[in-house]
LONU-733971 format. One record per residue (C-alpha): x, y negated, z negated. Coordinates in steps of 0.2 Angstrom, whole numbers, plus 2048, in hexadecimal, padded with zeros to 3 digits. Last residue first. Layout:
% residues N
XYZ/...
//
This chain:
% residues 298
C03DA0284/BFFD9D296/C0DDA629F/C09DB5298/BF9DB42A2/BE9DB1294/BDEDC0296/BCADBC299/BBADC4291/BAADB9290/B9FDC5287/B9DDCF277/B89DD5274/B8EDE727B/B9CDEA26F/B92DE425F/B93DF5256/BA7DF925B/BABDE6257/BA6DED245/B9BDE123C/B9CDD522E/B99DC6239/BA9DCD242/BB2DDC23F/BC3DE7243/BC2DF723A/BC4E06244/BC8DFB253/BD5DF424E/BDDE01246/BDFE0B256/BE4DFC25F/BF4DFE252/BFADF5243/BEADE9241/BEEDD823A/BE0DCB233/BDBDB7236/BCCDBE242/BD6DCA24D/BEBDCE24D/BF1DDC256/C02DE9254/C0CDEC262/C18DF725F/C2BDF5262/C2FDEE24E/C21DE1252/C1ADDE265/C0CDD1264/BF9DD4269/BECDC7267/BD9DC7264/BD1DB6267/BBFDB0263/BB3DA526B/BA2DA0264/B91D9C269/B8ADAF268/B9BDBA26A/BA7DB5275/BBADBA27B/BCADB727D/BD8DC227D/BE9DBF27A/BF7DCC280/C07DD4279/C07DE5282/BFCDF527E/BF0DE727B/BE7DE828D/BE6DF928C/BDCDFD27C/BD5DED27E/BCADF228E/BBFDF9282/BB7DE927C/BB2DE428E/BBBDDF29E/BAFDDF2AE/BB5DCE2B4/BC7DD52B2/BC1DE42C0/BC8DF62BA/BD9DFB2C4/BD6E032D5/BE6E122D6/BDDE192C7/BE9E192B7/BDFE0B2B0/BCFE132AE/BDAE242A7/BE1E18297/BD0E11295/BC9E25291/BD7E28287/BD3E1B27B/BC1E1F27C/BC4E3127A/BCEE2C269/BC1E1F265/BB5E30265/BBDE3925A/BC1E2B24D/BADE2824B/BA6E1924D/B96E1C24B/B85E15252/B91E0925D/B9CE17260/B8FE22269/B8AE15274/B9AE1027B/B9CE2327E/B8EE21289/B96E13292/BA6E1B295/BA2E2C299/B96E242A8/BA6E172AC/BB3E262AB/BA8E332B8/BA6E222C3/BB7E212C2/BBDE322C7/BB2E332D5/BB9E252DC/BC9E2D2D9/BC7E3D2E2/BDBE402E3/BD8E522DD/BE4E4E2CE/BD8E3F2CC/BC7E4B2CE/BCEE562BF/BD2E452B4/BBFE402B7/BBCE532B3/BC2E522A2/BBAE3E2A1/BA8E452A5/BA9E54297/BAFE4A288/BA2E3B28D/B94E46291/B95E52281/B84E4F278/B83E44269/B7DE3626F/B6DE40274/B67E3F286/B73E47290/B6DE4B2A2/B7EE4E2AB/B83E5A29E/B7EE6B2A5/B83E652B7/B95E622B1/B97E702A5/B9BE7C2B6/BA9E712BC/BB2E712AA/BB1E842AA/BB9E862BB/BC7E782B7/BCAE812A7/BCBE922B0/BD6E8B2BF/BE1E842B0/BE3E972A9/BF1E95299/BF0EA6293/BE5EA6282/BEAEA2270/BEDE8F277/BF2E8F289/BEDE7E28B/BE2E7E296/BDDE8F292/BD8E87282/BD1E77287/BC1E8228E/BBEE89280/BBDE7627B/BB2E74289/BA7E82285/BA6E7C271/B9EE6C276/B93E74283/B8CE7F275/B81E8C27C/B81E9926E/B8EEA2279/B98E92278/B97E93265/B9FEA4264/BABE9F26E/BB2E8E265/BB0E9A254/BBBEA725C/BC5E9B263/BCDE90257/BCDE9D24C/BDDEA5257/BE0E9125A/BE6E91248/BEDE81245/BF3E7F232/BEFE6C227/BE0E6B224/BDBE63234/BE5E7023D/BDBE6924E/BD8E7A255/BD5E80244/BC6E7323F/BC1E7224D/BBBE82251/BB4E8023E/BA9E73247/BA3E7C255/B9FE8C24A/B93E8123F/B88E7924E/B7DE8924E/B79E8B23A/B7AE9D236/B7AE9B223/B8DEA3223/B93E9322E/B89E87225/B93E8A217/BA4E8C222/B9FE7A225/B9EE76216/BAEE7C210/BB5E7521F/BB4E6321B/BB9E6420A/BC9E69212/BC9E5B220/BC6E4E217/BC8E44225/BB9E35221/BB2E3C22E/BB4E4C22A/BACE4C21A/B9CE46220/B9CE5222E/B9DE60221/B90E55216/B83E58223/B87E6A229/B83E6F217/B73E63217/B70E6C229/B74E7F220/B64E7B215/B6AE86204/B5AE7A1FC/B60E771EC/B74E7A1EB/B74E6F1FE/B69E621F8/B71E601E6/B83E5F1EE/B7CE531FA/B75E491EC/B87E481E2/B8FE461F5/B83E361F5/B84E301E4/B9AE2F1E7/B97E271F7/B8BE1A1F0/B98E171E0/BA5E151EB/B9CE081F3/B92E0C205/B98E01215/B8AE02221/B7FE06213/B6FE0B21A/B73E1C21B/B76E21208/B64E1B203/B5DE2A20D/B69E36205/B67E2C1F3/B53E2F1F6/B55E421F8/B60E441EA/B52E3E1DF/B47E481E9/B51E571E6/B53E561D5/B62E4D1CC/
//
C-alpha cells in the first residue's frame, strides 16, 4: 500500500457511520502506512484518539506517546489522561500531572482544568479547593468565546455552575449548565463519544438539583437521563410519528426498553439507541413533542 492508496482508505474510512470489520481493519492498515511514511505526529495523534474511543486503551497510548516524542502539542493532554484515568489498567496521577502541566503551560485549557481537578482532589498534590476554585474562575473568560466543538466550554462552564451552587448563586448556575448543555449537545451529535455522555449525564443530574427544577415543556432528549432513573414512559415525536421509551425496575436497576429493544442502563441507551438507522444522539434537535405519562396513567 502507498500512501495515496492509504490516503484514499483514510478519506473513505469517514463516510461510514458504522464502518465493517473489514473497513476498520483497512483503515488501521492505512494509518499504519500513514504514520511509518510521513512520521506526521497528527496521523499518530489520529489513530491514538481512534483507539480510545473504541477503549483500547493500550494501543491508545502507544500513539500517543508517539506524538508525544514528535513534539505534537495536544499529545501531553492525552497521556495525562491516560494515567489519571488508569485506562490501562494502573493510575499514576505523579504522570498524571507532569504531562497535564506541561500541556497547561503550552496553553492548554483542557489540561489547566484537569490540573485543576488534581488539587481538588488531592491527587499527587495537597488537596487546595481555594486553588481549584481560583483556577476554574480564571478559565472562565478564556472559554466564553469557544468556537470549535472541541474546546473545553462544557467541562469548564458545569465546574464552575457547581462552584456558583455551593455559593448559593443558582441562576447563575443554571445559565452556566444551559450554555454547557447546548454546546455539548453539539458535540455529541458529531460524535458520541463516551466522555462526553458522561458530562452530559452529570450535567442533567446538576439541572435537577437546582432549587428551580427544569420546565417539562422544555424537556428534550437529555432529560432522559433523569427522568428514567425511575420506571417512566416517555413520549415523543419524530416527523409524523410518535414513539415511546420506557423505563421498568429489573433486579433494582432500572433498565429501558425503545423501538422493540432493551437497554441495561441509560448509559447503554444512549450509546446505541437508534431510529431511521440513526443515533437518537444525531437527530436530538429534530425530536419534539416530549410528555411523561403520571404513574397513575400507565
Amino acid at each position: 500500500m502507498n500512501i495515496k492508496e492509504a490516503l484514499k482508505i483514510r478519506m473513505d474510512f469517514y463516510d461510514h457511520q458504522m464502518p465493517s470489520e473489514d473497513e476498520i481493519f483497512a483503515y488501521t492498515e492505512a494509518m499504519g502506512v500513514l504514520i511509518g511514511e510521513t512520521k506526521d505526529p497528527g496521523y499518530m495523534m489520529e489513530l491514538g484518539g481512534w483507539y480510545y474511543e473504541e477503549k483500547r486503551f493500550d494501543l491508545a497510548l502507544k500513539y500517543y506517546e508517539m506524538a508525544a516524542e514528535c513534539g505534537h502539542p495536544a499529545a501531553d493532554v492525552c497521556l495525562g489522561y491516560i494515567w489519571y484515568y488508569g485506562r490501562t489498567g494502573r493510575r499514576d496521577f505523579e504522570k498524571a500531572f507532569h504531562y497535564y502541566s506541561r500541556s497547561m503551560e503550552a496553553g492548554n485549557l483542557q489540561a489547566a482544568y484537569k490540573v485543576a481537578d488534581m488539587y481538588r482532589n488531592g491527587y499527587y498534590v495537597e488537596k487546595d479547593y481555594e486553588k481549584y476554585c481560583a483556577m476554574i474562575e480564571e478559565l472562565y473568560p478564556k472559554i466564553q468565546n469557544a468556537m470549535y466543538l472541541n474546546d473545553p466550554l462544557p467541562e469548564i462552564y458545569t465546574r464552575l455552575a457547581r462552584i456558583r451552587m455551593e455559593q448559593e448563586r443558582y441562576e447563575e448556575a443554571g445559565e452556566l449548565l444551559a450554555a454547557a448543555k447546548d454546546f455539548l449537545a453539539e458535540r455529541i451529535a458529531v460524535n458520541p463519544f463516551f466522555g462526553d455522555l458522561n458530562i452530559m449525564k452529570w450535567l442533567e443530574e446538576d439541572l435537577y438539583r437546582l432549587p428551580e427544577k427544569p420546565d417539562p415543556a422544555e424537556m428534550d432528549l437529555y432529560d432522559l437521563y433523569e427522568v428514567l432513573k425511575e420506571p417512566a414512559l416517555v413520549r415523543f415525536r419524530y416527523g409524523k410519528e410518535t414513539y415511546e421509551v420506557r423505563s421498568v425496575m429489573e433486579d433494582g436497576a432500572c433498565v429501558i426498553r425503545f423501538a422493540g429493544k432493551w437497554y441495561r442502563s441509560s448509559d447503554d441507551f444512549f450509546a446505541k439507541a437508534k431510529l431511521s438507522g440513526r443515533l437518537l444522539t444525531g437527530i436530538g434537535r429534530e425530536l419534539y413533542g416530549w410528555e411523561v405519562d403520571e404513574p397513575g396513567n400507565r
